[in-house]
N, C-alpha and C positions, 0 to 999 in steps of 0.2 A: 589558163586560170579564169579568164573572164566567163569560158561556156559557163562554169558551176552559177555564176549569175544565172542564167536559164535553165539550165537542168535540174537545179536545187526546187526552184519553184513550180517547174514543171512536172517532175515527180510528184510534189507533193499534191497539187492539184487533183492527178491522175488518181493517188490514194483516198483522197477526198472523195471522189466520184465514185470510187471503189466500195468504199466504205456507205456512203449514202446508196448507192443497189443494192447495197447487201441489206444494209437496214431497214430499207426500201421493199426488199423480197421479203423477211420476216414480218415486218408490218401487215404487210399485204397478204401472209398464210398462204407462201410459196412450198414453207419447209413443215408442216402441220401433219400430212398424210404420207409417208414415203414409204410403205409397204401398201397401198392398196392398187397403185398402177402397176405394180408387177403383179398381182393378184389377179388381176381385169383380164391379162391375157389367157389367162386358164377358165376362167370363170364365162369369157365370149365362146367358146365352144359349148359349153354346156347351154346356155338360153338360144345359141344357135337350132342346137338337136330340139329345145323346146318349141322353137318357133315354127320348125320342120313340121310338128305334127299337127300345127292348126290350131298350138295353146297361144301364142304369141300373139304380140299385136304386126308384126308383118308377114303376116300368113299371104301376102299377097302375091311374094316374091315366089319364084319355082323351087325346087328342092335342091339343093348340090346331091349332085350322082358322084357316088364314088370310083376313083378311076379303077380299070379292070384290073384281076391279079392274072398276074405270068402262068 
């Protein structure tokens, strides 16, 4: 019986803390965009093939060669 002396107020802490990162994350415009970073990864091949042909600002890099077919 005495632990709930510690674990009562130690839980509740723990929520505390919970609760302020989470409030913490919304503040801060953690949760604002959640469709555009799965978007990005379709979206870097294509300014990839742009950059290949000399439109890009890293035209400086070589081209990716596509591996041979069977």
């Amino acid at each position: 019986m005495e632990i709930l002396y510690l674990m009562v107020p130690l839980g509740l802490v723990l929520v505390g803390i919970g609760l302020w990162a989470f409030f913490w994350a919304v503040g801060s415009g953690q949760f604002d965009d959640l469709d555009s970073p799965g978007w990005s990864v379709l979206d870097d091949e294509r300014k990839r093939k742009a950059s290949s042909d000399g439109t890009g600002d890293d035209s400086s890099r070589p081209a990716e060669q596509e591996p041979p077919r069977p």
